[in-house]
Structure formats: C-alpha cells, structure tokens
C-alpha positions in Angstrom: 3.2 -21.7 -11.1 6.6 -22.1 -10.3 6.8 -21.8 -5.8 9.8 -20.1 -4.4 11.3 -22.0 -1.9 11.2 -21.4 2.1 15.1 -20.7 1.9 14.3 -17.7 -1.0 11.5 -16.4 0.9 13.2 -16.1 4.2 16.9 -15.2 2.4 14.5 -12.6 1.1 12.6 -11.7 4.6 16.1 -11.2 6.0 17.5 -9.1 3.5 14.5 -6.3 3.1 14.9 -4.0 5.7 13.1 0.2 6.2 16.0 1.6 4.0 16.9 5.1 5.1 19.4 6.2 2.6 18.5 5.9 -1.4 21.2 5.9 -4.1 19.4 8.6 -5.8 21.3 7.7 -9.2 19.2 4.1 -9.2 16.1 4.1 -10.6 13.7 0.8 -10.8 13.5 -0.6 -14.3 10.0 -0.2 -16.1 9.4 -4.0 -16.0 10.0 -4.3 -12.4 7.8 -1.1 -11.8 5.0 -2.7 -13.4 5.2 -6.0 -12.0 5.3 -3.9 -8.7 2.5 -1.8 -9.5 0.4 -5.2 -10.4 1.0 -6.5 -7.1 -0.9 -3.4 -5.6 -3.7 -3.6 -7.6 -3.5 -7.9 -6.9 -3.9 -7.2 -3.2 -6.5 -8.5 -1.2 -9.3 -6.2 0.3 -12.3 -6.8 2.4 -15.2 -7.8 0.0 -12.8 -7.2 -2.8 -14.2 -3.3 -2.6 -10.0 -1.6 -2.8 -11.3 1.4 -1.0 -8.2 3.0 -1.6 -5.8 4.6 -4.9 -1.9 4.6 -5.2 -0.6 8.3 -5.4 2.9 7.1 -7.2 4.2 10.7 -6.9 7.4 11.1 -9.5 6.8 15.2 -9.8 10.3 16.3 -8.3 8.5 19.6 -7.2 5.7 17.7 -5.7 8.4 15.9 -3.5 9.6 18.8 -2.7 6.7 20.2 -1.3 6.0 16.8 0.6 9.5 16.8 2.4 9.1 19.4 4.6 6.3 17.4 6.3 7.2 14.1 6.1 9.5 14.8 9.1 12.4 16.3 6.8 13.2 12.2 5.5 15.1 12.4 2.8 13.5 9.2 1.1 11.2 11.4 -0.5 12.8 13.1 -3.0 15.7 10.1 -3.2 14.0 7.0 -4.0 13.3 6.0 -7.4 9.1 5.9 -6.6 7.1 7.2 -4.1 4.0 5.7 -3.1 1.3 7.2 -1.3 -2.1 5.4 0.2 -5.1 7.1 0.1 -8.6 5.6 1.2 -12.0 6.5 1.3 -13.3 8.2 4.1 -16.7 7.2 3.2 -18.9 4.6 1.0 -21.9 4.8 -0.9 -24.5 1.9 -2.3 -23.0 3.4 -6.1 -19.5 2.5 -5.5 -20.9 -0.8 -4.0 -22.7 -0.8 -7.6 -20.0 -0.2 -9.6 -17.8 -2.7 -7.9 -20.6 -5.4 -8.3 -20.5 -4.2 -12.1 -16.8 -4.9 -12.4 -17.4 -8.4 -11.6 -20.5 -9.0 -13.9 -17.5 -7.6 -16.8 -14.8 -9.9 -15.6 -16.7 -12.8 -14.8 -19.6 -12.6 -17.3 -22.4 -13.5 -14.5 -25.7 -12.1 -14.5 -26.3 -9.0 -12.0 -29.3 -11.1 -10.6 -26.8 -13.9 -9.1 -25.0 -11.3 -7.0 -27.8 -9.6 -5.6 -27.0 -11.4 -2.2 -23.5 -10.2 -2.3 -24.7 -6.6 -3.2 -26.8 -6.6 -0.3 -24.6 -8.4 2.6 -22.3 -5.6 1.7 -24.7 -2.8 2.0 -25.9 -4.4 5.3 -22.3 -3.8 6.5 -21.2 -1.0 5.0 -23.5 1.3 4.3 -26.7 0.3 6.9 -24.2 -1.4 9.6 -22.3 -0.7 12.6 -19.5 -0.4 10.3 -20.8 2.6 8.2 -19.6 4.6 11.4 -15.9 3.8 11.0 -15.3 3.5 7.0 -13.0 6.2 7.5 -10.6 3.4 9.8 -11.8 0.0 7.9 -10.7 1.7 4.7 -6.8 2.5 5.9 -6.9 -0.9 7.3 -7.5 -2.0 3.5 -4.3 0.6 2.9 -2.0 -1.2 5.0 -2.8 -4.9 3.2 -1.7 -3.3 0.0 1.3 -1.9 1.8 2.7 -5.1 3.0 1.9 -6.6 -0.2 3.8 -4.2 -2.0 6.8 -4.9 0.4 7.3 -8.1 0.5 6.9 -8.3 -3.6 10.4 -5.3 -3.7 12.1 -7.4 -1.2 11.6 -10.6 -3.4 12.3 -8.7 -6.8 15.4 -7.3 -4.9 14.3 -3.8 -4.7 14.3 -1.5 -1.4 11.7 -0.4 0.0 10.5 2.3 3.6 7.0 2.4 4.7 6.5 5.9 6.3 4.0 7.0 8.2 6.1 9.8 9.8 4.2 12.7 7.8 1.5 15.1 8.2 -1.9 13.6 6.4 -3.5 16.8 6.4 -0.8 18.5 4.4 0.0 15.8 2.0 -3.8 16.1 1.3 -3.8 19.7 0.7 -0.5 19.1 -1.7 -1.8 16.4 -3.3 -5.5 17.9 -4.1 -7.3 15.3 -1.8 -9.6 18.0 -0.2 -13.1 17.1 -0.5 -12.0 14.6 -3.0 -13.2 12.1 -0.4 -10.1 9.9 -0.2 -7.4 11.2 2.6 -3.5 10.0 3.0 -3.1 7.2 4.6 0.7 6.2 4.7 3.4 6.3 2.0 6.0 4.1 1.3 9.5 4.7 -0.7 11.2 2.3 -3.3 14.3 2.1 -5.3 17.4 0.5 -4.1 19.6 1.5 -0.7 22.8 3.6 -0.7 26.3 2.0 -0.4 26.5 4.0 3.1 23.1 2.8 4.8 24.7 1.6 7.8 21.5 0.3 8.6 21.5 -1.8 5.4 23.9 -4.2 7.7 23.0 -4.5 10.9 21.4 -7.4 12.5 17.2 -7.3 12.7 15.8 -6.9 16.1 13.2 -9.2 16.9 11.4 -11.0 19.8 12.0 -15.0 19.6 9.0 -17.0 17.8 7.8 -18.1 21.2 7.3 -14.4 22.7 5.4 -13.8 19.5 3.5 -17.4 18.1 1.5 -19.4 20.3 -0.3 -22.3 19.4 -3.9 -22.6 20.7 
C-alpha cells in the first residue's frame, strides 16, 4: 500500500472544513462516489456488528420534504449526495447470528470456532448491562462511520457537512423508518463548496495541542 504522507494528510486536515454553501451544478463522479461509499461500509464498528445503514437520499422530492426540518439548511437539496445514519434501536441473538454467518462466508471457518465470539457478544448485548442502551451504543457506531466518511472526501478532495441540526423524528416518518427498527441518527452532505462560501477561507478555530493532548 502506497502511505500518504504527514504533509498530505494534514494539507488535507486543513483544507476540509463543514461547507455551508454547495455549487449545486457539481456533482461527485461515480468512481469517487463508490470509493466513498466503500469507505462506509470499511468502517470500523464495535464487534464488527455495523448496527447501522446509509440512507444516500438522491430523490429531489425527498429533499424537499427533509429541508424544512433540517433547520431550513440549504445543504440538503444542494449537495451532490446526501447521507443519512440510521442505527438500530435494538439487537437480537438473530442479527448476532447472521453476522456470525457473514464471517463463516468470508472467512471459510467452521461455525463451531466462533461459538465464543457468538456468545461474549450475546453476554453484552443482548443478556448485559448494555442491552439497556443499544439504542445510544448503536449511534455511537453511526458517528465512527461519519468521521470515516469525512476524512476519506477531504482526502479525495470532495466537501463534505455533518449535520445534526434536524428533527430525527421527522426524517424518520419521511424516510419510512417507523417501526422499521432503525431511527436517524445524523446526516451528512457531500459534493464540492460554492465559489462564495466565505467560510471556505477563513482560518480554523482551534484550542492549541496542549489545551487539548496530554501525555500520561
């Protein structure tokens, strides 16, 4: 594999910022879509279980519908692709199955030798402490994919807002999420900023690495 280098990274850090105007007339080529799309499914979740799904909402009417609650930002219907991150709100021992069944296909084991693994995650997440917050653990998972998805625009050039400013229980209702046992999590826009996103220029606010890092 062919490693970026600390300048590209950083150069790349620097230059990705929560774009609030879209050039509407720019749309993000297939092949960068899908390499973008890949990194979402690529991200990392807690046991490997992605309790989540990635709405990419490209229906103009759908938009439409969504803009009104999402706080009136006009990222919605602008960007090239709209993503939005739904999780479970609860877990069952069959999706723990049929995850543990994805991995016998991929990695040709024996069901037998993951037995342990089956159970430790039962233990947790179905008989545990943590069965009472799947709801919370799951949009935790969300927000992993989120960055993910971020940082790969920013390094494939392409803009990108996280937005959380929306109403879950009406993107749920417009999206057909009731009782479909996934809810909105967050969303996030892509595509590439507007020649008059005055914020596209301005200098990033942050603390100094010594308010924020510390060493232990």
């Amino acid at each position: 594999m062919n490693k970026i280098t600390n300048k590209q990274l950083l150069a790349a850090q620097n230059w990705r910022y929560a774009t609030k105007i879209f050039d509407a007339t720019k749309k993000i080529p297939a092949e960068v879509w899908q390499a973008l799309e890949q990194t979402l499914i690529l991200s990392p979740s807690s046991f490997g279980l992605q309790p989540y799904k990635f709405l990419i909402v490209q229906d103009a009417a759908k938009r439409a519908a969504l803009l009104p609650h999402s706080w009136g930002q006009k990222q919605v219907v602008d960007c090239s692709h709209f993503v939005v991150f739904i999780a479970r709100t609860a877990l069952t021992k069959e999706e723990i199955d049929r995850f543990i069944a994805r991995i016998v296909e991929v990695r040709q084991v024996p069901a037998e030798s993951l037995n342990f693994y089956r159970d430790m995650m039962v233990g947790d997440l179905i008989n545990g402490a943590r069965s009472k917050i799947i709801a919370e653990w799951a949009a935790r998972q969300a927000y992993i994919a989120l960055g993910n998805l971020m940082t790969s625009a920013a390094l494939l050039g392409a803009d990108a807002c996280p937005m959380e400013g929306l109403v879950p229980a009406e993107y749920d209702k417009i999206l057909g999420l009731t009782d479909s046992g996934h809810q909105t999590i967050v969303a996030c826009a892509l595509g590439y900023r507007a020649a008059n996103d005055k914020y596209a220029t301005l200098p990033k606010v942050r603390f100094e690495a010594k308010d924020l890092v510390k060493v232990i």
